[in-house]
C-alpha positions as CSV (number, residue, x, y, z in Angstrom):
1,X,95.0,-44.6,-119.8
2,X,91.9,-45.1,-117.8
3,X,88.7,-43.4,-118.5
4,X,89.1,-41.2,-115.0
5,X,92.1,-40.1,-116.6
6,X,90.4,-39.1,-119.9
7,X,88.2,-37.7,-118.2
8,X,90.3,-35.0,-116.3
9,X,92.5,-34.5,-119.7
10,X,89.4,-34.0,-121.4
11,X,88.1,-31.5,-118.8
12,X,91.9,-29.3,-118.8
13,X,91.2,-29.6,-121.9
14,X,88.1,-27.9,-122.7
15,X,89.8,-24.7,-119.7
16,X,92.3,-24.1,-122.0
17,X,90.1,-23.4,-124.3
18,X,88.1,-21.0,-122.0
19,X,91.3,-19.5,-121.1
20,X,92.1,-18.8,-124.4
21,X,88.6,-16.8,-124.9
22,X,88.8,-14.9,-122.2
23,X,92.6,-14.0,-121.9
24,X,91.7,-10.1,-123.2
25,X,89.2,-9.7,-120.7
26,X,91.6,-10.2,-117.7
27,X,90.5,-13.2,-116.4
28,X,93.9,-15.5,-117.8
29,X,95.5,-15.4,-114.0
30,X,92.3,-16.9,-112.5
31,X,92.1,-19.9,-115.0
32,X,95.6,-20.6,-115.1
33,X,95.9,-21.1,-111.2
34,X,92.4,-23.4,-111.8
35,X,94.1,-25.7,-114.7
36,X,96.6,-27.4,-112.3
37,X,94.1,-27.8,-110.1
38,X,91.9,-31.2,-109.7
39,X,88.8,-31.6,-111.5
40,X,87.1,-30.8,-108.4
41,X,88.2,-27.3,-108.7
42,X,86.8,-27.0,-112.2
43,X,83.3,-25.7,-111.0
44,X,84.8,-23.3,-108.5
45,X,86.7,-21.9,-111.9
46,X,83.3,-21.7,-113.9
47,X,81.7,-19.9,-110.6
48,X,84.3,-17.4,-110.6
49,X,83.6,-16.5,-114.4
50,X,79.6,-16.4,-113.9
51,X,80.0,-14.3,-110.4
52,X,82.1,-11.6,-112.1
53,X,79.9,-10.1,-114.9
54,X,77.3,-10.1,-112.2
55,X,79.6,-7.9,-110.0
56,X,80.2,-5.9,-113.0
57,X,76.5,-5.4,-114.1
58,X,75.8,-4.2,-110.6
59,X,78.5,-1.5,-110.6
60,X,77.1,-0.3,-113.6
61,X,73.1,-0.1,-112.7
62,X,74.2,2.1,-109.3
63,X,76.2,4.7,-111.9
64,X,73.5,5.3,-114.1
65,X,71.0,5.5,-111.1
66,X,73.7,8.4,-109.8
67,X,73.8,9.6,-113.4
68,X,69.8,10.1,-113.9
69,X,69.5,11.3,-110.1
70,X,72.0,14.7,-111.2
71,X,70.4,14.9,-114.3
72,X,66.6,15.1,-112.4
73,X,68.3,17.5,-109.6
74,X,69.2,20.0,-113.0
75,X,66.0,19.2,-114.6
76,X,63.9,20.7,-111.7
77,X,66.3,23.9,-111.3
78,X,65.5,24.7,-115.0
79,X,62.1,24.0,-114.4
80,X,61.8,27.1,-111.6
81,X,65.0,29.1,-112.2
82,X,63.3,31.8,-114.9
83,X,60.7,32.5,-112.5
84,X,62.5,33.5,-109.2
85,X,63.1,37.3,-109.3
86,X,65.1,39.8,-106.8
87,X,62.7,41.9,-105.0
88,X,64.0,45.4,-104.0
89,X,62.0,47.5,-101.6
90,X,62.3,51.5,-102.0
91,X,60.8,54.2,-99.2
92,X,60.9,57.1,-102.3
93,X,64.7,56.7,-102.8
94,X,66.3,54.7,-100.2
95,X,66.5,50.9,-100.6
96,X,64.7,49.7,-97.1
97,X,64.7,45.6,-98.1
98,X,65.6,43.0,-100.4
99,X,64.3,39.6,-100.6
100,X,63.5,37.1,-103.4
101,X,60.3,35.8,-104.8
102,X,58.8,33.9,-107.8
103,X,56.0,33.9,-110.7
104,X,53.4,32.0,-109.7
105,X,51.0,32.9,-112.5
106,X,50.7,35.2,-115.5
107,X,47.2,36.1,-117.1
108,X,46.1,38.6,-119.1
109,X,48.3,41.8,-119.1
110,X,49.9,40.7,-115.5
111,X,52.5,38.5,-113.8
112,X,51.8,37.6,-110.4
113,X,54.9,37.3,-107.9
114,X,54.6,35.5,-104.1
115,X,57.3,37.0,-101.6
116,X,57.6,37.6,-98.3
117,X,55.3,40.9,-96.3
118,X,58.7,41.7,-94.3
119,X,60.4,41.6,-97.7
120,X,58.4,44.7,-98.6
121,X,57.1,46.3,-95.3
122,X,57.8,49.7,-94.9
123,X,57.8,50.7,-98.5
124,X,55.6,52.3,-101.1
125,X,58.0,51.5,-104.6
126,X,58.9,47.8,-105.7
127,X,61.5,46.7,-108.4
128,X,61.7,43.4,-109.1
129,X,65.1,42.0,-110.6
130,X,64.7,38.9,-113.2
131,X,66.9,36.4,-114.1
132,X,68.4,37.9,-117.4
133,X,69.3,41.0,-115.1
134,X,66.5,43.5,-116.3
135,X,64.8,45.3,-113.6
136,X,60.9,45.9,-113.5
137,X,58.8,48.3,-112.0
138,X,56.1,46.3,-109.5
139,X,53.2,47.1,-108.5
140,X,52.3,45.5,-104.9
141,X,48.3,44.3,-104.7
142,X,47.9,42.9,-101.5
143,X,49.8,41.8,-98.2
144,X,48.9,40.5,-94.7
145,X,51.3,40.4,-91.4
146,X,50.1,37.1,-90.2
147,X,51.1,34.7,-92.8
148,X,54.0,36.6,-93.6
149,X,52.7,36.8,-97.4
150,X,52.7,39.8,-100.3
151,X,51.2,39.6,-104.0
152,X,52.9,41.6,-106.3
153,X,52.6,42.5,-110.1
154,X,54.8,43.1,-113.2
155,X,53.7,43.2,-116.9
156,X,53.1,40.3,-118.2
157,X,55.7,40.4,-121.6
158,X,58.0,40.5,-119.3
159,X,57.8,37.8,-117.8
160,X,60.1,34.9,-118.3
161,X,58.7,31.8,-116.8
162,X,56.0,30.6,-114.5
163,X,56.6,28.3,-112.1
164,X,54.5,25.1,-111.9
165,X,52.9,25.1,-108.4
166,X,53.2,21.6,-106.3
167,X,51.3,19.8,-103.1
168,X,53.1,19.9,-99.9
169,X,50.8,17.2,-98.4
170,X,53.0,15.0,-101.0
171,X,56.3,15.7,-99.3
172,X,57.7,12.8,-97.1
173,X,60.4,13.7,-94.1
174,X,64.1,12.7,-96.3
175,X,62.9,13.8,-99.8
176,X,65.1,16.0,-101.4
177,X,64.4,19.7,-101.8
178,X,66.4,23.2,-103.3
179,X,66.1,26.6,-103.1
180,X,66.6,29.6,-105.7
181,X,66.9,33.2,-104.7
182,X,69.1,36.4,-103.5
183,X,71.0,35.7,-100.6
184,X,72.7,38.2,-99.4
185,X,70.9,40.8,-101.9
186,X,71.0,40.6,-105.9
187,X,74.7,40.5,-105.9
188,X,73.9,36.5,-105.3
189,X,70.5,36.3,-107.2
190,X,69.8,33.2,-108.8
191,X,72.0,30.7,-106.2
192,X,70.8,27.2,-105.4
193,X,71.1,25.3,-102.3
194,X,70.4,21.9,-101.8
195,X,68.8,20.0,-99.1
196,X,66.6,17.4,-97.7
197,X,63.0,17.8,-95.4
198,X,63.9,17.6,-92.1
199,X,60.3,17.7,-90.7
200,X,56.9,18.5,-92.5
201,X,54.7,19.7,-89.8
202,X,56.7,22.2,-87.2
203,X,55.2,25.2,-85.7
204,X,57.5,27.7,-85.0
205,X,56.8,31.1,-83.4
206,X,57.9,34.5,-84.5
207,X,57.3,37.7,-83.1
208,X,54.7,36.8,-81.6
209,X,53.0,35.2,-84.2
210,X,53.2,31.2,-84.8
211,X,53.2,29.5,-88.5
212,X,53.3,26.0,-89.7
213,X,56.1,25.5,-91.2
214,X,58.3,23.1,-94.0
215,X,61.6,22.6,-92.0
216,X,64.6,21.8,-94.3
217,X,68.3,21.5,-94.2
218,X,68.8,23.6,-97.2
219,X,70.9,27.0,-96.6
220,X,68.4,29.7,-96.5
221,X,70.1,33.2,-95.5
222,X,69.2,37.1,-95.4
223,X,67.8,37.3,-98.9
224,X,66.2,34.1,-99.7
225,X,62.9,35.5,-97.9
226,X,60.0,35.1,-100.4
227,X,61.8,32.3,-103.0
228,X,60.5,29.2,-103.9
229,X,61.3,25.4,-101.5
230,X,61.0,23.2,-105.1
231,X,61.0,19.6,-105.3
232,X,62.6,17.0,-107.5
233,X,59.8,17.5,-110.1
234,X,60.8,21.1,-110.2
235,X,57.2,22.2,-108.5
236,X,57.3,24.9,-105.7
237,X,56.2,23.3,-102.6
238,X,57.0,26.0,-100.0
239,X,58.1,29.8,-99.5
240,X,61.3,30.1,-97.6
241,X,60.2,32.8,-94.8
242,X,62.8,32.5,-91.9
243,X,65.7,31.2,-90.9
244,X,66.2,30.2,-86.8
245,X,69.5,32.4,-86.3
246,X,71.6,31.3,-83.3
247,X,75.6,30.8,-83.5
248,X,75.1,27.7,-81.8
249,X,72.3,26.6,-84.6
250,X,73.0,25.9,-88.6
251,X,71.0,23.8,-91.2
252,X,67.2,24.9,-89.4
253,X,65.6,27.1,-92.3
254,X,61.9,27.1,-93.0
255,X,59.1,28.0,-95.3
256,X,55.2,28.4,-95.6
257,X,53.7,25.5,-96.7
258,X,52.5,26.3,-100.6
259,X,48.9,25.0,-99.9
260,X,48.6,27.3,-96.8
261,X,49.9,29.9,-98.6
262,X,47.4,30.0,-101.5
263,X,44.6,30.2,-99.4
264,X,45.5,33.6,-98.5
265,X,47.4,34.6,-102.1
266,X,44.2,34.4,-103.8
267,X,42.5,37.0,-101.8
268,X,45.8,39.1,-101.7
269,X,46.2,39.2,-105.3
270,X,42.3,40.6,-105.8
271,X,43.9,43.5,-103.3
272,X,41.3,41.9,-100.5
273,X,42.1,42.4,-97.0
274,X,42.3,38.9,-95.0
275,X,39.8,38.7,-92.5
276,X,40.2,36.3,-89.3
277,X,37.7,35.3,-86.6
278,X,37.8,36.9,-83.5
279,X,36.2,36.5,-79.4
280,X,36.8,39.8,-78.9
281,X,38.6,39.8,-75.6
282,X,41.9,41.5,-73.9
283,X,43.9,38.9,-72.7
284,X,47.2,38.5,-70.2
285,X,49.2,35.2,-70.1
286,X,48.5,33.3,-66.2
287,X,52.8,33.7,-65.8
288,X,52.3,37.6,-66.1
289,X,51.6,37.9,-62.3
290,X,53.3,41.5,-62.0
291,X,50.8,42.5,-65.5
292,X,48.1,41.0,-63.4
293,X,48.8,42.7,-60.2
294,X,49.1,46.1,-62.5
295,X,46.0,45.6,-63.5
296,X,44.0,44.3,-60.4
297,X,43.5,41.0,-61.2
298,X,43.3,38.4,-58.7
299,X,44.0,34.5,-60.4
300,X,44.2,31.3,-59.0
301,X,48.3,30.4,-58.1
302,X,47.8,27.3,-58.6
303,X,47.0,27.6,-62.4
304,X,50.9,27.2,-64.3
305,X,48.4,28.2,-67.9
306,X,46.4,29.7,-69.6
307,X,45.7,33.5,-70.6
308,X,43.3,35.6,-68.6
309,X,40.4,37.3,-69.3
310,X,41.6,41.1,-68.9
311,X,38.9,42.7,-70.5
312,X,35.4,41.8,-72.6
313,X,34.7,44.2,-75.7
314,X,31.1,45.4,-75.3
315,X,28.6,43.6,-77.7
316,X,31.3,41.1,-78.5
317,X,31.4,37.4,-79.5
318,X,32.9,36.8,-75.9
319,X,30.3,38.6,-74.3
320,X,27.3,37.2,-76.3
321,X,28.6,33.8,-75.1
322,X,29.0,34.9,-71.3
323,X,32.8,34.9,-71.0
324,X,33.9,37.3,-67.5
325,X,36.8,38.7,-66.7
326,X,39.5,37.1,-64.7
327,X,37.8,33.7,-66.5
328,X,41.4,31.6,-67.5
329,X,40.8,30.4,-70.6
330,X,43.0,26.5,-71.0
331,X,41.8,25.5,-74.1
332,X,40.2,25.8,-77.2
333,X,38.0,22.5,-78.7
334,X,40.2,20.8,-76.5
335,X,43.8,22.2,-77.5
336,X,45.8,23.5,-74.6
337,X,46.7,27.1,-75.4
338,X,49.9,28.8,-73.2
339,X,49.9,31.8,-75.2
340,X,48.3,34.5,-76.7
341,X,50.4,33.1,-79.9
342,X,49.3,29.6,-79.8
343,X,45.5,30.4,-79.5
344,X,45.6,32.6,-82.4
345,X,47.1,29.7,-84.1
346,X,44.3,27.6,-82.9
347,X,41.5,30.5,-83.3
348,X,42.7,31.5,-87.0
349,X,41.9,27.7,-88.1
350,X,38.4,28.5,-88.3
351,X,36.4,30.8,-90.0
352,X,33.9,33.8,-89.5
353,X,30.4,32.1,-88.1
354,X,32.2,28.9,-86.5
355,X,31.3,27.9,-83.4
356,X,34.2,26.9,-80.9
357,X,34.2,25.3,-77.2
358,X,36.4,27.7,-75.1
359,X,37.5,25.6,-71.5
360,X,38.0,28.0,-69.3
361,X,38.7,27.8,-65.3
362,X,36.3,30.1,-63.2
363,X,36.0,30.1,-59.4
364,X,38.1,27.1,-59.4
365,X,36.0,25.0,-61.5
366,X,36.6,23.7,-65.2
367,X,33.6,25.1,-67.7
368,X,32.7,25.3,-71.4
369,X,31.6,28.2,-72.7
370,X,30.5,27.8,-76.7
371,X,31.6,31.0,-78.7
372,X,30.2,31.9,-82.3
373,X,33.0,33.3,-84.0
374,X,32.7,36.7,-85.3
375,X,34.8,38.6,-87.7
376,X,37.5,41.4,-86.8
């Protein structure tokens, strides 16, 4: 026997043995096929049995990422759960609305609750519904139309759980987000949907009123006005507020940004009345022709926007910075505005004693007039 022969008996040899080893593990028809083989096959036979526990690691690292990712989703719902309430809206008697809302802060003989204003508009008694089913009397402290915001309060003992309060600026389109509340009424308090941001930064507008808003994918329905949007670390980001209803529309709901939201909260909570900036003019949107012609005012054809300068309040910001009527005002510190809608949005940015750059069109021409804010 040569020694290329030893060799190759040497090398079946020492597969035998491998086979041998590893016949429990399910590898004996792989080895077997690679013993009659040359020796050149040998290495493929030693590749297969290093590429296989390699496959097998793999598998197992995506099931416990999978594993920790449910456990984090459930981890965050606890974290908020205990704090969302039912609120219940009474005019004396009669049940006029029903919405959700949350604890955003207990101190000293009080727990504070964030919902909705249309959740309790057009009442004058509150009940809150918590989590273990006991209903509280509340007490509401503030609210404002604009932002769509109330601040009411309960006693603090019974409060269950605060929620932990997160930063919205954090959010990235894709992350995932839930949702706790009533909808549908307190029949379906307490259910979660799940979802993802869809976009961080829309503005949407609402009888005649436009918000920034958090848009998500989440199911929000008639109920879930005033809960918490929470995020994977079980902080409330945003309050769900509306949902854009249209048969031929689904997965569009939206809430107030939590930072924007506090701003306002704070004041609401002290009972304090929120006070915006105005110019103190009446004002008709350029498209209203027959309002224009109703009210004798003569503009420009040729302008497609802008609003019109209907009327200037004696005494007023406006009139201290020489705005006329029929004056089209086009934009404020440079941001188009096509509706009385969109330059509150703009106008509401600032604050009482800012000074803004109105563009306006007058006589054909393109001015700026500078306005010092006042307040309303």
């Amino acid at each position: 026997m040569d020694n290329k022969e030893k060799k190759v008996k040497k090398e079946n040899k020492e597969i035998k043995t491998i086979v041998k080893e590893k016949k429990n593990n399910g590898f004996l028809k792989f080895f077997i096929f690679y013993i009659i083989t040359v020796a050149s096959a040998v290495g493929a036979a030693i590749l297969v049995v290093k590429f296989v526990p390699v496959e097998s690691k793999v598998v197992t690292e995506t099931v416990n990422k999978t594993m920790v990712s449910e456990e984090g989703i459930e981890e965050a719902i606890t974290g908020v759960y205990d704090a969302v309430v039912t609120v219940k809206s009474y005019y004396g008697e009669t049940l006029v609305g029903t919405g959700s809302g949350f604890v955003y802060k207990k101190e000293d003989k009080n727990g504070y609750i964030i919902t909705n204003n249309h959740v309790i508009e057009n009442a004058n008694k509150y009940e809150v519904l918590l989590q273990n089913g006991d209903g509280v009397e509340a007490k509401l402290l503030g609210c404002d139309e604009y932002s769509d915001l109330a601040v009411l309060s309960i006693d603090a003992d019974k409060v269950i759980k605060v929620a932990k309060l997160g930063d919205n600026e954090l959010l990235a389109t894709g992350n995932t987000v839930f949702t706790v509340g009533s909808p549908m009424g307190s029949e379906y308090s307490g259910s979660v949907t799940k979802g993802i941001v869809s976009a961080k930064d829309r503005t949407v507008e609402n009888d005649n009123i436009v918000t920034k808003v958090i848009q998500t994918d989440a199911a929000i329905n008639p109920g879930n006005s005033g809960g918490p949007l929470v995020n994977m670390a079980g902080e409330v980001v945003g309050i769900t507020s509306m949902k854009l209803s249209a048969t031929q529309i689904e997965g569009m709901g939206f809430a107030i940004p939590i930072n924007d939201a506090m701003v306002y909260v704070k004041n609401l909570e002290k009972g304090e009345k929120i006070s915006r900036p105005t110019i103190g003019v009446s004002l008709i949107n350029v498209n209203e022709r027959y309002k224009l012609f109703y009210y004798g005012i003569n503009v420009d054809r040729n302008i497609e926007k802008g609003l019109v300068v209907a009327k200037v309040e004696k005494n007023s910001a406006a009139a201290k910075a020489g705005l006329e009527m029929e004056d089209v005002i086009v934009k404020i510190d440079g941001k188009e505005v096509d509706s009385l809608s969109k330059l509150r949005y703009y106008l509401f940015q600032y604050k009482i004693g800012d000074k803004i750059k109105l563009t306006c069109i007058r006589d054909k021409k393109e001015i700026d007039i500078e306005v010092k804010l006042e307040g309303e």
